[in-house]
PAKOL-334481 format. One record per residue: residue in three letters; x, y, z of N, C-alpha, C in turn. Coordinates in Angstrom, 3 decimals, padded with zeros to 6 digits. Layout:
BEGIN
NODE  res     neast    nnorth       nup    caeast   canorth      caup     ceast    cnorth       cup
NODE  ala         X         Y         Z         X         Y         Z         X         Y         Z
...
END
This chain:
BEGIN
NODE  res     neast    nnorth       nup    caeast   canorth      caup     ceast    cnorth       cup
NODE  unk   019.968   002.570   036.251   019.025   002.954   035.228   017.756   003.470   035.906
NODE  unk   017.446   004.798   035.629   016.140   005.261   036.295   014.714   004.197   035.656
NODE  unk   013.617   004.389   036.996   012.338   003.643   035.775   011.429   004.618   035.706
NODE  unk   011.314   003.924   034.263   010.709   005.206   033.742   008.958   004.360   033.936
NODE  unk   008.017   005.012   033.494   006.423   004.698   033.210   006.034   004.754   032.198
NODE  unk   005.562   003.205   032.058   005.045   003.659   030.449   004.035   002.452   030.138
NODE  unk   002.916   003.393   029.486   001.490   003.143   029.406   001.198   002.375   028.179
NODE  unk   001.349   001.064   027.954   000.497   000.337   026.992  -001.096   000.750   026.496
NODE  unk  -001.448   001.343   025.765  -002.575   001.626   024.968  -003.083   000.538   024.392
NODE  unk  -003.964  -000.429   024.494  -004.145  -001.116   023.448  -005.779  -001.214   023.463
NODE  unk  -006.026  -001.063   022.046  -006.921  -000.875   021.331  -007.512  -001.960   020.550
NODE  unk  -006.692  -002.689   020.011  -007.154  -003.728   018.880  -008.159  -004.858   019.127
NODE  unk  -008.577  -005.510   018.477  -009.400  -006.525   018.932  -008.046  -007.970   018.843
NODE  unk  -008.726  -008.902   019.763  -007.681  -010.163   020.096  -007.031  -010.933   018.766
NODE  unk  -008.305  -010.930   017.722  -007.939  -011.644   016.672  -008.574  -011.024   015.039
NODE  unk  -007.797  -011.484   014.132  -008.058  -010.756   013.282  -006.443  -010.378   012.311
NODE  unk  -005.974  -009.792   013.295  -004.752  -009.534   012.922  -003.377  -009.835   013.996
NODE  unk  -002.351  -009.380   013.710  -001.245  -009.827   014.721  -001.364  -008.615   015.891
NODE  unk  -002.038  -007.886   015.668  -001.322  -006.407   016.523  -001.790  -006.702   018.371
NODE  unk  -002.881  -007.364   018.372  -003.220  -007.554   019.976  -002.250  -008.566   020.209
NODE  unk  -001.392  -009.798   019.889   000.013  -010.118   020.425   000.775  -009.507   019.778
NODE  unk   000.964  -008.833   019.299   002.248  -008.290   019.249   002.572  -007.076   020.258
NODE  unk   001.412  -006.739   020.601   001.298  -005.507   021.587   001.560  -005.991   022.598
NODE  unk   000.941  -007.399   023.367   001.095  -007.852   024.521   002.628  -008.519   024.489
NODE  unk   002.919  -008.784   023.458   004.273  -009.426   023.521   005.037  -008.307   024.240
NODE  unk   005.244  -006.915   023.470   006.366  -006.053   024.138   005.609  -005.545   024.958
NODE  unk   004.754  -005.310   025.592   004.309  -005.267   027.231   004.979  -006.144   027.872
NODE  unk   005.093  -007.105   027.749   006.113  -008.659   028.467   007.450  -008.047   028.887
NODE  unk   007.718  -007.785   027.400   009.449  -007.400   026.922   009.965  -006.076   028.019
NODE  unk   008.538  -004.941   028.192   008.754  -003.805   028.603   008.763  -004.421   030.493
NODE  unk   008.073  -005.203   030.949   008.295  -005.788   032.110   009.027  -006.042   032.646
NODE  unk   010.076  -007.055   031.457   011.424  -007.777   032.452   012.339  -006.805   032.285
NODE  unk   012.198  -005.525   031.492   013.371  -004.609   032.101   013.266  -003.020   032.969
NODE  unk   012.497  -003.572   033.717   012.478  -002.810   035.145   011.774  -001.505   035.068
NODE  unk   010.737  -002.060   033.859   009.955  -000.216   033.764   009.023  -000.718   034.811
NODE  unk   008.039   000.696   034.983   006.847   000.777   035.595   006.242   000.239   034.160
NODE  unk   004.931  -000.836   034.271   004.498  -001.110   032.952   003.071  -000.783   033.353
NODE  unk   002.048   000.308   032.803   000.636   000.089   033.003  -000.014  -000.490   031.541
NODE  unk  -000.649  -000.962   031.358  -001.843  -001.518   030.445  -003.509  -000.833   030.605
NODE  unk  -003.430  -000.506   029.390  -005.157   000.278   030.058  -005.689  -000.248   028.089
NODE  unk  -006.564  -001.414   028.641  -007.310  -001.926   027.366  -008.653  -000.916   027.252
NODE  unk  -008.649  -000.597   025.606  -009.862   000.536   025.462  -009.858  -000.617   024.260
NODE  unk  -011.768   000.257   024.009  -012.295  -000.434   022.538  -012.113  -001.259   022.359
NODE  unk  -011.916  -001.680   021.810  -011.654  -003.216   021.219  -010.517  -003.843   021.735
NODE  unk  -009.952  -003.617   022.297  -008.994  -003.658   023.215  -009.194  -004.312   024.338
NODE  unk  -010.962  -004.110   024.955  -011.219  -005.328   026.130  -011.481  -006.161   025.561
NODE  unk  -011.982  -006.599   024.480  -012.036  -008.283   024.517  -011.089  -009.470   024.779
NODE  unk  -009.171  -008.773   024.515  -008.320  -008.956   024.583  -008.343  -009.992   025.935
NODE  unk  -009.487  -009.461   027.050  -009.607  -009.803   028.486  -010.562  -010.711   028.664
NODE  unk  -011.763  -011.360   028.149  -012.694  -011.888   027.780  -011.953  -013.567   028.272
NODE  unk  -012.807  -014.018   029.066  -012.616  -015.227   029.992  -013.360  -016.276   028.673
NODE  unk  -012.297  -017.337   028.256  -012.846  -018.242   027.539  -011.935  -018.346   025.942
NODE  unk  -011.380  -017.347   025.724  -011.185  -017.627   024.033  -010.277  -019.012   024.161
NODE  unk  -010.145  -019.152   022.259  -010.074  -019.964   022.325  -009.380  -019.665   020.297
NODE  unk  -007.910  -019.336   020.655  -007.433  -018.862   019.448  -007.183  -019.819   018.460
NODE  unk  -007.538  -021.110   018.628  -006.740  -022.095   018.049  -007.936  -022.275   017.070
NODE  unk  -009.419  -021.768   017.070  -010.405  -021.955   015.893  -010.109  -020.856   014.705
NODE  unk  -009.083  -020.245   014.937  -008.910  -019.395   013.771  -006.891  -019.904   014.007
NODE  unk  -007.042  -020.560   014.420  -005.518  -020.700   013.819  -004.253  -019.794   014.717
NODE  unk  -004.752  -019.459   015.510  -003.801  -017.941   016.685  -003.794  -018.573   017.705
NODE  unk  -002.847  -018.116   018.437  -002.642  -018.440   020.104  -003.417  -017.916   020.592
NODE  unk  -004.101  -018.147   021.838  -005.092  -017.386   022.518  -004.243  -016.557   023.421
NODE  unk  -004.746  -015.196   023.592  -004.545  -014.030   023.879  -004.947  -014.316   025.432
NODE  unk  -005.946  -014.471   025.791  -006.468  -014.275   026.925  -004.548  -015.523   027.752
NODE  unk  -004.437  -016.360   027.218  -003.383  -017.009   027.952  -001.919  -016.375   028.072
NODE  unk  -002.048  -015.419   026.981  -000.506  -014.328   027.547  -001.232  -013.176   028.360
NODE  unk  -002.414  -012.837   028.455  -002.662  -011.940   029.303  -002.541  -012.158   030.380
NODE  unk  -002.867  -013.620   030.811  -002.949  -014.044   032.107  -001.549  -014.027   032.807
NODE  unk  -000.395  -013.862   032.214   000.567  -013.978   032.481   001.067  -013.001   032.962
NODE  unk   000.594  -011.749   032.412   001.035  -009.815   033.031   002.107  -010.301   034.139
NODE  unk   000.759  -010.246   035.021   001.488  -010.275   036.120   002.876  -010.639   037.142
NODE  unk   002.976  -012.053   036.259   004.437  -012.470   036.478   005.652  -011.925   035.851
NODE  unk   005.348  -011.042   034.934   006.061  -010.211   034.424   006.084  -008.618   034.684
NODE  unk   005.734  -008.543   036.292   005.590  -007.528   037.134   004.836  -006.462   036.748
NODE  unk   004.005  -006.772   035.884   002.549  -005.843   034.710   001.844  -006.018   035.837
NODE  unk   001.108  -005.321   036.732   000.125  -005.459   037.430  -000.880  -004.402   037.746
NODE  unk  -000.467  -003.313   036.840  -001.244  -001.777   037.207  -002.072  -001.719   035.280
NODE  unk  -003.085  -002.688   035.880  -004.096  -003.060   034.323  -005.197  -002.213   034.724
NODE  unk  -005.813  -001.760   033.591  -006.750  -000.395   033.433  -007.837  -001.175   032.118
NODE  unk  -009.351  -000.653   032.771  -010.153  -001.516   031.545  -011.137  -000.020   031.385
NODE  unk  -011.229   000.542   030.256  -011.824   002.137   030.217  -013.653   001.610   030.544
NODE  unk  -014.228   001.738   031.239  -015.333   001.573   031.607  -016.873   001.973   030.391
NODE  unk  -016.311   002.284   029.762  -017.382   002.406   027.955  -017.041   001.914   027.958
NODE  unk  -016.040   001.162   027.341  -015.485   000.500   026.109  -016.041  -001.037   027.215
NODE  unk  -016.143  -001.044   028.013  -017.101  -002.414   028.595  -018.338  -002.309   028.304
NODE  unk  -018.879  -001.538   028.493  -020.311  -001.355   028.890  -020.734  -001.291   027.534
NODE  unk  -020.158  -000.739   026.646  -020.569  -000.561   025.188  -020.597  -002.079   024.268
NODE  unk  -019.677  -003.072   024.933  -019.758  -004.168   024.734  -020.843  -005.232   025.412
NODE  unk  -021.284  -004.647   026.596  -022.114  -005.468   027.175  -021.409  -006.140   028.431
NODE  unk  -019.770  -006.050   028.593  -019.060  -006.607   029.675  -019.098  -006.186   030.572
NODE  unk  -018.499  -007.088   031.973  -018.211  -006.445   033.075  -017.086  -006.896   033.603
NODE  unk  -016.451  -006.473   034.602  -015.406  -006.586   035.412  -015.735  -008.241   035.386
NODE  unk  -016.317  -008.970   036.032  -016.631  -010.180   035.909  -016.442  -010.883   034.335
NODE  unk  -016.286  -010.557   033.810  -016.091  -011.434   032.333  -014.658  -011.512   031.731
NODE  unk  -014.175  -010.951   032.851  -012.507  -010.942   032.466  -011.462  -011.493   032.790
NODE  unk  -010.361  -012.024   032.355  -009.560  -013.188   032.667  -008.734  -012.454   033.559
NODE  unk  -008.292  -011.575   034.000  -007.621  -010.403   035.196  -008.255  -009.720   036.200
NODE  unk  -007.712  -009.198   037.108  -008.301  -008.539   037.655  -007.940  -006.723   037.118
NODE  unk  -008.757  -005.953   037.036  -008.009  -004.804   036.051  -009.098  -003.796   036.875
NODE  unk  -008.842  -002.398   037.266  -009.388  -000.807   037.564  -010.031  -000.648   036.500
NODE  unk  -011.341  -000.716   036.503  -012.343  -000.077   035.667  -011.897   001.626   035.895
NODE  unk  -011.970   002.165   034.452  -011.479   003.635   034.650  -012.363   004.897   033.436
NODE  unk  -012.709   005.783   033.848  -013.844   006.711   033.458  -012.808   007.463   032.201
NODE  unk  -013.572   007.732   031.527  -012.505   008.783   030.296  -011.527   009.819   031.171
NODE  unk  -012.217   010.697   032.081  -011.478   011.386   032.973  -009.945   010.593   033.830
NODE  unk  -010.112   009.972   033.923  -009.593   008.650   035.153  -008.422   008.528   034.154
NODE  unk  -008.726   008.176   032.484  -007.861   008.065   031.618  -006.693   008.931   031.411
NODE  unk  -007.948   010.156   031.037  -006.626   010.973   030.747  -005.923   011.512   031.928
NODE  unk  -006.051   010.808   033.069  -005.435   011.370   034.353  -003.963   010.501   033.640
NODE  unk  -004.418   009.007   033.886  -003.095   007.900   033.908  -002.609   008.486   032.839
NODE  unk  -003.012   008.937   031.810  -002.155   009.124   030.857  -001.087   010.028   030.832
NODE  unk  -001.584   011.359   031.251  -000.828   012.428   031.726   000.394   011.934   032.444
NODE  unk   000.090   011.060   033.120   000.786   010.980   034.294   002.410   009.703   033.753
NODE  unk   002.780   009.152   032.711   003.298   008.379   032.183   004.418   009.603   031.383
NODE  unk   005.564   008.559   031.501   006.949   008.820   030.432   006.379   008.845   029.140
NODE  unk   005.642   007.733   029.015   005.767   007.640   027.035   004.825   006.535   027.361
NODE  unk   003.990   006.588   026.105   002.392   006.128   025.433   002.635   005.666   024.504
NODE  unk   002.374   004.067   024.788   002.735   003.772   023.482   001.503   002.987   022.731
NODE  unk   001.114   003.515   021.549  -000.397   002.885   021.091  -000.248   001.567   019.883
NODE  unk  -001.260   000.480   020.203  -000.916  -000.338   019.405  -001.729   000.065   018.352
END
């Protein structure tokens, strides 16, 4: 089976609704079967990374604890769009990963560069 590349988009905020795990769920799913998996959190999408939550005051699993997991699920090429921090007030330091801060340009490089985009 060739591997193919393919770029997790995620956008959503952690809580609120199901879509930030459900997104990270098949990022998992897309892992254990031998793709290239990148992740590049935009907008609302970094808080997803945010060192500390704590999903269980609204009733949700905390996010930040399947994120932490990427990696063992051979996810390790994580992308954090560098607005979408700064516009929040974050930094590389406030995040439960280690992740490539990346410029809009930088973006649409990785993006180009992927099989299939898939947006949550």
């Amino acid at each position: 089976m060739e591997t193919r590349r393919l770029l997790f988009l995620l956008r959503q905020p952690p809580y609120g609704s199901s879509h930030a795990l459900e997104a990270l769920e098949a990022v998992l799913v897309a892992g254990v079967f031998d793709q290239q998996v990148s992740v590049l959190f935009s907008g609302d999408g970094v808080w997803q990374l945010l060192i500390g939550q704590d999903g269980s005051a609204v009733e949700r699993r905390t996010i930040e604890k399947i994120a932490r997991v990427l990696p063992q699920y051979d996810v390790t090429d994580l992308y954090a769009c560098g607005d979408s921090l700064a516009a929040r007030g974050l930094t590389a330091e406030d995040l439960a990963l280690p992740v490539t801060v990346v410029t809009q340009e930088q973006q649409r490089v990785l993006i180009a560069a992927q099989d299939a985009v898939v947006n949550d």
